[in-house]
N, C-alpha and C positions, 0 to 999 in steps of 0.2 A: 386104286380107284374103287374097285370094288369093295372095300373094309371100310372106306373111307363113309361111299352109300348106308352099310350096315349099320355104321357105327352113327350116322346120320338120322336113319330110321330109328335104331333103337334109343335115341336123342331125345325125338320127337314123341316115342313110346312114353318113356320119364316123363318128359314134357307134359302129357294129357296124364299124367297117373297124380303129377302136381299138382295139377290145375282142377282134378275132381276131386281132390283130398280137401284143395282149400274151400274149394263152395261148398262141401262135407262139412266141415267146420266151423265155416258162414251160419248154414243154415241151422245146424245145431247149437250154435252161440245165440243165435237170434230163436228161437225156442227157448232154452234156457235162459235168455233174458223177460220170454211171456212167462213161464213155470212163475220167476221169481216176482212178475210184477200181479198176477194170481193170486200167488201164496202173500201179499203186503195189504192186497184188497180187501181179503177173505179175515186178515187178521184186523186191520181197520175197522170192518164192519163190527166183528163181534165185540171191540171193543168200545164199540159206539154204544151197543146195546147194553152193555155192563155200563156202560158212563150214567144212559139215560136210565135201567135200573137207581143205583147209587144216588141221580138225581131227585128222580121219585121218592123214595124212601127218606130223603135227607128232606125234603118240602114237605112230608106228612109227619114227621118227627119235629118240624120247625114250628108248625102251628100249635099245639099244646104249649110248648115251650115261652111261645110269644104271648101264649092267654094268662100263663103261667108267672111270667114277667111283669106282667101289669097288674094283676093280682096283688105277687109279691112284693111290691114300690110301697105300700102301707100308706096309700092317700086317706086324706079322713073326709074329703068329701065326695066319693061316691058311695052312691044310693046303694050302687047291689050290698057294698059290704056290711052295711046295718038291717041289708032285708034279709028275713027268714030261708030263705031259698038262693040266695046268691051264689054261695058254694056250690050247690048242686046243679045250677042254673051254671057256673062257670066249669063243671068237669062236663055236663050235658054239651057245652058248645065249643070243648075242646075233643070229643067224641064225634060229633057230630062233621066237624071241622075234618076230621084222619078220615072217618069213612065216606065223606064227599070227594079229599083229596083222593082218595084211594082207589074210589069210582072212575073217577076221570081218568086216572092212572090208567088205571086195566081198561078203561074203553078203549087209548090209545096205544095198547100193548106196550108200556114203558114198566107195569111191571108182571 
């Protein structure tokens, strides 16, 4: 009877040695599952910022390119292309164009 008790107690010892191992485990699984949703945030973010980067730079790169296009189509009936200044008047408003895009840009911290 008496081993029986002993052996009863030290049952119930195991018992609570189980039971704080597992909420041990709990709680550090659930930690470890904030670490990883942290570390998915942190990496989304800066990715967002390289996207909006990239964006930036491709819409101030797009604009010359689109002045550039129309230019290059060889209409014969627009006026700039027989005026004396057309050319310059078209690289002036594909300059003008990147450093207003560019402005805007950096006001919004995109680059």
């Amino acid at each position: 009877m008496r081993r029986a008790r002993e052996l009863l107690r030290r049952m119930r010892d195991v018992t609570d040695h189980i039971t704080a191992a597992i909420e041990r485990s709990v709680r550090l699984r659930a930690l470890v599952r904030e670490i990883f949703t942290v570390n998915a945030t942190v990496v989304a973010e800066r990715q967002n910022d390289q996207m909006k980067k990239i964006s930036a730079w491709a819409g101030i790169l797009f604009f010359p390119s689109l002045v550039a296009g129309v230019y290059g189509m060889n209409f014969t009936h627009m006026p700039e292309l027989h005026w004396l200044l057309g050319y310059p008047m078209a690289l002036a408003l594909m300059l003008t164009g990147c450093v207003v895009m560019y402005t805007i840009f950096r006001k919004v911290d995109w680059i």
